[in-house]
C-alpha positions as CSV (number, residue, x, y, z in Angstrom):
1,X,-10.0,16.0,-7.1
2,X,-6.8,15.6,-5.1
3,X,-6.1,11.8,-3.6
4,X,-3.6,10.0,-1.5
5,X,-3.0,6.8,-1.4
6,X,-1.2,5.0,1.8
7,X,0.5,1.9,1.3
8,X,1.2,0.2,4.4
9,X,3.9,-2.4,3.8
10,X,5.8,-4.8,6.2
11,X,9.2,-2.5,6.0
12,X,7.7,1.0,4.2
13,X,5.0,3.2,4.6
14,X,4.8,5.1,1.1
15,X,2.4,7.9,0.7
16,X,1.2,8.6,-2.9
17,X,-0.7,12.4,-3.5
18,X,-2.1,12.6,-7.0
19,X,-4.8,14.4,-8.8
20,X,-6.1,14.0,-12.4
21,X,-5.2,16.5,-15.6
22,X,-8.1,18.0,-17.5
23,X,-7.1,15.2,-19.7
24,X,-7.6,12.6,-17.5
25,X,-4.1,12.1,-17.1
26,X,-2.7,10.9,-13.5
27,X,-0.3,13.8,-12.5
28,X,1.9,12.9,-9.3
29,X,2.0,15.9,-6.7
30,X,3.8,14.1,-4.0
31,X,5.4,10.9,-3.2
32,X,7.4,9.7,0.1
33,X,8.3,7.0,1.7
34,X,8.9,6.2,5.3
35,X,10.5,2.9,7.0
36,X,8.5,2.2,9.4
37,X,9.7,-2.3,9.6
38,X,6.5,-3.0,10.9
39,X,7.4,-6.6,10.3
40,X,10.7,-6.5,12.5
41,X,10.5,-7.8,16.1
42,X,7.3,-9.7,15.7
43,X,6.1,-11.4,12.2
44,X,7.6,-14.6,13.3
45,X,5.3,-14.7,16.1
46,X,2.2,-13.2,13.6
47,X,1.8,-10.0,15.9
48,X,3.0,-6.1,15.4
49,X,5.5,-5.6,18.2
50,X,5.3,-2.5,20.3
51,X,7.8,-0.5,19.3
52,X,6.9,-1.3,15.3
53,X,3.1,-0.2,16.6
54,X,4.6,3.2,17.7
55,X,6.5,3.9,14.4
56,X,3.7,2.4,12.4
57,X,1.4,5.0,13.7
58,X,4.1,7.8,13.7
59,X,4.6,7.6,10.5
60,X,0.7,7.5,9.5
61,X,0.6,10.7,11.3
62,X,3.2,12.3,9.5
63,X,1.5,11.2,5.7
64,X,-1.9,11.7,6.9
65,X,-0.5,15.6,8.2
66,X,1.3,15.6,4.0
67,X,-1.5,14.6,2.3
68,X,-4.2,17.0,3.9
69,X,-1.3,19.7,3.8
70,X,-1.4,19.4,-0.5
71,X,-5.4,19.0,-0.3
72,X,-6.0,15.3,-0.7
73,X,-10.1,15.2,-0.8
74,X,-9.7,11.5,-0.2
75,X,-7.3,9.3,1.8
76,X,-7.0,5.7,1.7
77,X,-4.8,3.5,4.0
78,X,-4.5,0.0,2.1
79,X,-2.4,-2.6,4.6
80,X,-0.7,-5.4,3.0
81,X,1.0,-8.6,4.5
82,X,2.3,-7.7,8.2
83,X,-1.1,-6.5,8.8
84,X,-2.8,-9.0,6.3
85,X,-1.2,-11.5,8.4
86,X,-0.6,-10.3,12.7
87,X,-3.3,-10.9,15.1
88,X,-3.4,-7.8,16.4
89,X,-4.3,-6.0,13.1
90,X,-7.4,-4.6,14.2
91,X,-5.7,-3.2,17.3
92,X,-3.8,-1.2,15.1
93,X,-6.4,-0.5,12.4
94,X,-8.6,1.5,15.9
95,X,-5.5,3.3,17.2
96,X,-4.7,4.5,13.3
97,X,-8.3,5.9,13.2
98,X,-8.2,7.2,16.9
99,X,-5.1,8.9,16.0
100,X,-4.6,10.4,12.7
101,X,-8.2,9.7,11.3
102,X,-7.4,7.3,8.5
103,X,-9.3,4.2,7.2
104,X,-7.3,1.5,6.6
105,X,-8.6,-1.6,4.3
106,X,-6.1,-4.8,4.7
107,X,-6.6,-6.5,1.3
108,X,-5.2,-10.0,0.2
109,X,-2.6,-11.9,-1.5
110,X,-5.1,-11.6,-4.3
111,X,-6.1,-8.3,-4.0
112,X,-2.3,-7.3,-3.6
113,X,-1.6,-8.7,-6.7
114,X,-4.6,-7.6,-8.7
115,X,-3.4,-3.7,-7.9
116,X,0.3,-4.5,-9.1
117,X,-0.7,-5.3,-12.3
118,X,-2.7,-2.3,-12.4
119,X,0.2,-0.1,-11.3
120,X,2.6,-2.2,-13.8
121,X,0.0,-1.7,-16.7
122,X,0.1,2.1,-16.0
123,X,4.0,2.2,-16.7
124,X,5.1,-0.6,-19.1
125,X,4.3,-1.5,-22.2
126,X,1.8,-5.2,-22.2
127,X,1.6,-6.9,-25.7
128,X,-0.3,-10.3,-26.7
129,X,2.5,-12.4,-25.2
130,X,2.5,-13.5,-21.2
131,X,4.6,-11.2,-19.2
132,X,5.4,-12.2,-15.5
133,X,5.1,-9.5,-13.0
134,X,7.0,-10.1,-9.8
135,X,7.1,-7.6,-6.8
136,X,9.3,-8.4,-3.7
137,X,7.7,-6.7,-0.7
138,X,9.0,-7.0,3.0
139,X,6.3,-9.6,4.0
140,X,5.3,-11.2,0.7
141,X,6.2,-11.6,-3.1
142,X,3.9,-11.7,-5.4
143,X,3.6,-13.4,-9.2
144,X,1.3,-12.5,-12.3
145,X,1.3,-13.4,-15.6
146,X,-0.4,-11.4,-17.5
147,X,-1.1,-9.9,-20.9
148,X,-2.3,-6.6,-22.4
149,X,-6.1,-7.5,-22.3
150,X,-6.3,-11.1,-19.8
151,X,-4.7,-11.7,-16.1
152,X,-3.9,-15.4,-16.0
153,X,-2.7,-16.2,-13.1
154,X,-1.2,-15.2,-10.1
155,X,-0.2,-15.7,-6.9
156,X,1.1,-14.0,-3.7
């Protein structure tokens, strides 16, 4: 089964298209990334500004037209802090849908963090002693500290 991921950020729009070996490995078939600053012009104010709207959704058109291209099964759009935090989030949410046909699911700080671990447990190394996990995004940073087998704290 074929998969793409979206991960709408406050400055980049990354698409992710991956499928899993016969031995369950994760095998990468396409990764891209697009700048879409939907932050710029408007997360002072809390809102997506016009013209960040249009590129937002030009862009999910583009991945969306990528992903079905290499045979994703399944697509999902996961928004982050610009459209965590903008009041017109479900605005753009509809016209994403309308448009291109995705579903996109806005997680929190929380959640946000939660999946960076995942991803950084996938590619380094986690032994008995605390590590700290920190990712610097366009809209947010989040910490973890974490080991191999507990997640004890974080915060975004």
């Amino acid at each position: 089964m074929r998969v793409a991921v979206l991960d709408l950020g406050t400055n980049t729009f990354n698409l992710l298209v991956a499928e899993r070996d016969t031995d369950g490995a994760l095998r990468v078939l396409h990764s891209e990334e697009i700048p879409v600053f939907l932050g710029k012009g408007g997360i002072e104010k809390g809102v997506i500004a016009e013209d960040a709207f249009a590129r937002g959704l030009e862009a999910l058109a583009k991945h969306m037209a990528t992903a079905r291209s290499l045979g994703a099964d399944h697509i999902e759009g996961i928004g982050t802090s610009a459209l965590r935090n903008a009041t017109n989030t479900g605005k753009f949410v509809r016209a994403a849908h309308d448009r291109s046909g995705v579903r996109i699911r806005v997680i929190t700080g929380d959640e946000e963090a939660e999946l960076i671990l995942e991803g950084a447990r996938q590619a380094l190394h986690f032994g008995n002693r605390p590590v700290l996990v920190m990712d610097i995004g366009g809209g947010s940073i989040e910490f973890i500290l974490a080991t191999e087998k507990a997640l004890m704290w974080k915060q975004s």
